[in-house]
C-alpha positions in Angstrom: 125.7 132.3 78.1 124.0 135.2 80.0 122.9 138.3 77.4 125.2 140.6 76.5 124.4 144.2 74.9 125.7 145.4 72.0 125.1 149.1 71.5 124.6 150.3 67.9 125.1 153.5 66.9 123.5 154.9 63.2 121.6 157.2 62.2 119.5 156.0 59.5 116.4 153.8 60.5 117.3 151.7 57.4 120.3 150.8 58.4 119.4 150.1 62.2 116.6 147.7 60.0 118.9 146.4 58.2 122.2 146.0 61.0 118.9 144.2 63.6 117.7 142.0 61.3 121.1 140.6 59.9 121.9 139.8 63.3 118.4 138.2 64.2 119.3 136.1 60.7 122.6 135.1 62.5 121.3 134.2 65.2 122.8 136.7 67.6 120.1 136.7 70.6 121.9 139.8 72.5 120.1 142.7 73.5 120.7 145.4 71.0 120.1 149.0 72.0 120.2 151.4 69.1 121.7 155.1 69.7 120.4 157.9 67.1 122.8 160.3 66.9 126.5 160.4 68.4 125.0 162.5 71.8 122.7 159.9 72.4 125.2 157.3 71.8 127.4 159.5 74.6 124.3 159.6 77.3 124.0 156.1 77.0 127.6 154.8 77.5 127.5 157.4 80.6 124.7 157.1 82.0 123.4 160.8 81.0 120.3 162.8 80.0 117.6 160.6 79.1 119.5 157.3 79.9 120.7 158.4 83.6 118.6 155.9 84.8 120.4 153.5 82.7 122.6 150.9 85.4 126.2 152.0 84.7 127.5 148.4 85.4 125.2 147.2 81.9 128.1 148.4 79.8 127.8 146.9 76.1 130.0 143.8 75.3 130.1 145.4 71.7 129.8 148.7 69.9 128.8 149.2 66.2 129.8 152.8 65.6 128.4 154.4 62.1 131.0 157.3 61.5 128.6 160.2 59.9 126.4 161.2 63.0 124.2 164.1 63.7 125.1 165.8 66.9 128.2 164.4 67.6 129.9 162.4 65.0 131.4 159.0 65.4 135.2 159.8 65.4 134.2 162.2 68.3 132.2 159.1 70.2 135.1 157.1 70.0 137.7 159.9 70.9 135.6 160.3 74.2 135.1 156.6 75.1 138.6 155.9 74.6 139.2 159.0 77.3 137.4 157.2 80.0 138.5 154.0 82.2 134.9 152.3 82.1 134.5 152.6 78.4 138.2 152.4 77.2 138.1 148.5 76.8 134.8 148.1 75.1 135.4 146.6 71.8 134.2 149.3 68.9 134.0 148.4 64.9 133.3 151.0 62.9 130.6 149.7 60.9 131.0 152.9 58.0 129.8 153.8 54.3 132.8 155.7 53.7 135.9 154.4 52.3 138.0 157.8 52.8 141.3 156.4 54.4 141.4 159.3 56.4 138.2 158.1 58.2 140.0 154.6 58.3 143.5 155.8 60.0 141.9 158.1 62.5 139.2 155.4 63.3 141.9 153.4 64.2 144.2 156.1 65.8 141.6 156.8 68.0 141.5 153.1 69.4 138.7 151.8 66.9 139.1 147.4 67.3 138.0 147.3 63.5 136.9 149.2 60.6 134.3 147.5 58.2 132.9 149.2 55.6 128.7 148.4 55.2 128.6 146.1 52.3 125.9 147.3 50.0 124.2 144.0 49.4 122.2 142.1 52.1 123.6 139.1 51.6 126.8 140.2 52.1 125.9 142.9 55.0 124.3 139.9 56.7 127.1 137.7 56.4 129.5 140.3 57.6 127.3 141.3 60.4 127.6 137.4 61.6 131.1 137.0 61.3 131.9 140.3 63.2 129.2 138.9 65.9 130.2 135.7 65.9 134.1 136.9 66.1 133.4 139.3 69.1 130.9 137.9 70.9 131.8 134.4 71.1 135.5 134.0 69.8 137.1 136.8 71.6 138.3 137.0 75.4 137.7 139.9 77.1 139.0 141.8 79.4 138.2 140.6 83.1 135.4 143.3 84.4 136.1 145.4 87.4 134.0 143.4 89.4 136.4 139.9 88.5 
């Protein structure tokens, strides 16, 4: 299976620790490219700023979308991605600390895939990081690229 790129979006180095290793322990050997901050996460799905060299046909096979970004936050990301034909398809779990159901129902108003809330445990944050990556990476069809 050629590599696929699954874009991570969060804000806290722990967690980007924490989300890279549990896929590394699941054997996941996709590229993962880690966006800061919700802007950054924007530039890079676009092709902007400091990723404009970035080859606009490498779109991610996966997002993992934290919610509470600096910048711009993650319910604006996925409002914005949703808005345009390249990135509209691109499967997105919100991969979130927060419980609010508000932050569930417009995660999923706004076209989020899945909402999972970060398991405090490692264990358990490993084991759902697998099954999401095993689910969407192997297990799901998606849609045909432009190019098919």
């Amino acid at each position: 299976m050629a590599e696929r790129i699954i874009l991570l979006v969060e804000d806290n180095p722990d967690d980007a620790v924490l989300t890279r290793r549990a896929l590394e322990k699941s054997d996941v050997t996709h590229r993962v490219e880690v966006a800061r901050d919700g802007l950054e996460a924007l530039d890079y799905l676009f092709a902007l700023g400091t990723h404009a060299d970035r080859k606009s046909s490498e779109m991610p096979a996966l997002i993992l979308l934290d919610l509470k970004l600096p910048k711009v936050d993650g319910l604006e990301v996925l409002r914005r991605l949703r808005t345009d034909r390249l990135t509209k398809i691109i499967p997105v779990i919100v991969l979130s600390s927060s419980d609010e159901p508000a932050d569930v129902i417009e995660s999923y108003s706004l076209g989020a895939n899945s909402y999972i809330r970060k398991p405090v445990d490692f264990s358990e944050f490993t084991e759902t990081v697998r099954t999401l990556a095993h689910y969407w990476l192997h297990l799901n069809e998606p849609p045909p690229t432009e190019s098919a």
